[in-house]
PLY file of the C-alpha trace (Angstrom):
ply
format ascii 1.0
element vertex 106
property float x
property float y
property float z
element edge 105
property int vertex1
property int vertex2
end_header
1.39 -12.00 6.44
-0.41 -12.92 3.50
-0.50 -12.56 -0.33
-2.73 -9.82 -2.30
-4.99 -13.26 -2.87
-4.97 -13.77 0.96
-2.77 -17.03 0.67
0.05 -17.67 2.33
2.59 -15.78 0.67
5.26 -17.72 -1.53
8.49 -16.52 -2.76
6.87 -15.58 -6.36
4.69 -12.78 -4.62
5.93 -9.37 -5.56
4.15 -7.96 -2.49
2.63 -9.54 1.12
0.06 -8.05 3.37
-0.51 -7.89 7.14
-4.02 -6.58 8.82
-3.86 -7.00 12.27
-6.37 -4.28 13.14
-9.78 -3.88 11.26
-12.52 -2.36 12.29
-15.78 -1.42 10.01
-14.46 2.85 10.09
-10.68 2.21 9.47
-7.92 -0.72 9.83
-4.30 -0.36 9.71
-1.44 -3.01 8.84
2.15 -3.45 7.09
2.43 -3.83 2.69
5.89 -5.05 1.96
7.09 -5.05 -1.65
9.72 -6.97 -2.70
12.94 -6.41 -4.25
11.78 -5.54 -7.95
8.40 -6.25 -7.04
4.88 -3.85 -7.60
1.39 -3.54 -6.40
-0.56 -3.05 -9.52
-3.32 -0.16 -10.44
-5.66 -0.37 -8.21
-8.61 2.38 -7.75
-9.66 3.17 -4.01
-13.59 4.09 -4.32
-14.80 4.56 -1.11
-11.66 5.12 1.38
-8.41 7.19 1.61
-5.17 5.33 2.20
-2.35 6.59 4.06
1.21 5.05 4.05
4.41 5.73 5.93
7.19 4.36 4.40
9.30 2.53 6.83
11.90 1.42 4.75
12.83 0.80 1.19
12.44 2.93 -2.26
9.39 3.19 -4.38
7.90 4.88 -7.21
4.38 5.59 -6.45
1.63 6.59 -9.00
-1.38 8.25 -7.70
-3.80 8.77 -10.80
-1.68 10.43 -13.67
1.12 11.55 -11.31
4.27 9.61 -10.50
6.63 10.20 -7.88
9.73 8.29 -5.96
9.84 8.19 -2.30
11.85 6.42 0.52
11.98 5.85 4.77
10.64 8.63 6.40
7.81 9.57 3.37
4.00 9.89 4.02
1.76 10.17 1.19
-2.19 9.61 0.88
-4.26 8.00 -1.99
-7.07 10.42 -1.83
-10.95 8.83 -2.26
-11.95 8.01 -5.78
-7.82 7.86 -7.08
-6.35 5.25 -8.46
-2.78 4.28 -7.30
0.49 1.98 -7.52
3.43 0.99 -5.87
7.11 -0.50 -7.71
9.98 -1.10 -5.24
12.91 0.66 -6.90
15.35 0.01 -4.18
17.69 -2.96 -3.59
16.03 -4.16 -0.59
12.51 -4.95 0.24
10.26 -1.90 0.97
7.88 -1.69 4.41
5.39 0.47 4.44
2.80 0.76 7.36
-0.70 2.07 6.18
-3.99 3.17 7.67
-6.90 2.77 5.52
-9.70 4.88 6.43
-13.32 3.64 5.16
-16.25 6.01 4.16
-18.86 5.88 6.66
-22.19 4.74 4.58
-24.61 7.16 6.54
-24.27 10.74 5.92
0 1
1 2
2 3
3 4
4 5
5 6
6 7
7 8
8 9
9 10
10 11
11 12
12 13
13 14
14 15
15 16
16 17
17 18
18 19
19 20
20 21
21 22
22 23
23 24
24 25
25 26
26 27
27 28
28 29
29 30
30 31
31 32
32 33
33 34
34 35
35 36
36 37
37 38
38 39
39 40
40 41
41 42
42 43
43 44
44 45
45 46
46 47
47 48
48 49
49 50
50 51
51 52
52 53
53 54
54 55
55 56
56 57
57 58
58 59
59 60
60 61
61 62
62 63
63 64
64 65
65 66
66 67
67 68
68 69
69 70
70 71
71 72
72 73
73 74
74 75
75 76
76 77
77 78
78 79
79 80
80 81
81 82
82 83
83 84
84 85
85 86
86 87
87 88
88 89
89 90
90 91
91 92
92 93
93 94
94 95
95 96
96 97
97 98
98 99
99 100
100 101
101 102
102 103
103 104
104 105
């Protein structure tokens, strides 16, 4: 696991990161927010994201549109959309993601 910096995580980080599997079309890995803790705006330019939410409670904005989820939700962070994540719950949420890159030739 690592911090969004790609540090080892300390107990200040609102979120960690593991990436076991990445290959130049897609890789895949686990995002776990802590209690309280977000994943700030970010904007996904060339790829689509897709998250199952393992455990936990969020409210996730993708672009202008909020909405709360918990264990058991998909949802996907279309190409060109901006998106965060805030752990609403009182535990820390796991989510398990596939992120799947634009090829570059047509």
């Amino acid at each position: 696991m690592r911090s969004p910096s790609g540090s080892m995580p300390t107990s200040s980080d609102d979120m960690i990161l593991a990436r076991p599997f990445n290959h130049s079309s897609f890789s895949s890995g686990v995002v776990v927010v802590r209690c309280g803790g977000e994943k700030s705006h970010s904007v996904v330019r060339k790829s689509t994201l897709v998250f199952y939410v393992a455990s936990g409670q969020l409210v996730i904005q993708i672009h202008h549109t909020a909405f709360y989820v918990k264990r058991g939700a998909i949802f996907v962070v279309p190409i060109g959309n901006a998106y965060s994540l805030k752990n609403v719950g009182q535990k820390e949420a796991r989510l398990h993601f596939v992120h799947i890159k634009q090829s570059m030739q047509a």
